[in-house]
C-alpha positions as CSV (number, residue, x, y, z in Angstrom):
1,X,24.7,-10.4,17.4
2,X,26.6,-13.8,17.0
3,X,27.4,-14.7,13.7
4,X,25.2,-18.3,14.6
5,X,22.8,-15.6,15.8
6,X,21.8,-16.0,12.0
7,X,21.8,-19.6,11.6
8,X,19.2,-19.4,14.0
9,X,17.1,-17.1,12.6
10,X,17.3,-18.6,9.6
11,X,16.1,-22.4,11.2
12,X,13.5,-19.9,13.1
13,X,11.8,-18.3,9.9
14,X,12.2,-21.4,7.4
15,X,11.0,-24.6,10.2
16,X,9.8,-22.7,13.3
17,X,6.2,-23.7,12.0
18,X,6.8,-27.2,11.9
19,X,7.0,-29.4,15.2
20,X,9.9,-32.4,15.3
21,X,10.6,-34.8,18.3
22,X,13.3,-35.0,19.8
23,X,14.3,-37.8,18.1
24,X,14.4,-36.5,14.9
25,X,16.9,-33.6,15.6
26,X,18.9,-36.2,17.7
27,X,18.8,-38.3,14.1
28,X,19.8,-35.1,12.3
29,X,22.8,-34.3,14.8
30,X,24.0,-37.3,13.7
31,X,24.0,-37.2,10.4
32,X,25.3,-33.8,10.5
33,X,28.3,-34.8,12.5
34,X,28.8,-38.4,10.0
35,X,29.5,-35.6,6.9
36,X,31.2,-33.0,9.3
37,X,33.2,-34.9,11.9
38,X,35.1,-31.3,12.9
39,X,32.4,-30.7,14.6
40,X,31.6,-33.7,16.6
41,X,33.0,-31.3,19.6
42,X,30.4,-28.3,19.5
43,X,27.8,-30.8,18.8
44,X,28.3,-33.2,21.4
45,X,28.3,-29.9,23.7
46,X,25.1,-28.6,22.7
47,X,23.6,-32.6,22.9
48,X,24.7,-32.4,26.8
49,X,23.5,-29.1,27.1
50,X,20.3,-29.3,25.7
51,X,20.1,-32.7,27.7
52,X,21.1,-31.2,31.0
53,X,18.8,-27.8,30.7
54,X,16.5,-28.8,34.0
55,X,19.3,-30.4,36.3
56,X,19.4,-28.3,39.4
57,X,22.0,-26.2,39.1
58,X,24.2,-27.0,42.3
């Protein structure tokens, strides 16, 4: 197990219930990068990833 592995879980068991647009966790990634800017990198990644997830893998 990753050590985000529990992160996860954690978003999992406390929201996993609830259902959020996309916009709002867009909204959120942004404020989450305004108060941590070290982590404008990883973030940015998962934002392309999560954007990219049914490109055709060529």
């Amino acid at each position: 197990m990753y050590f985000t592995d529990r992160g996860i879980e954690e978003l999992q068991r406390r929201r996993g219930e609830e259902e959020v647009t996309l916009e709002w966790v867009a909204d959120q990634m942004r404020t989450f990068v305004d108060l941590n800017p070290e982590f404008e990198t990883p973030i940015e990644r998962l934002a392309t990833w999560l954007a990219r997830l049914d490109d055709d893998e060529e």
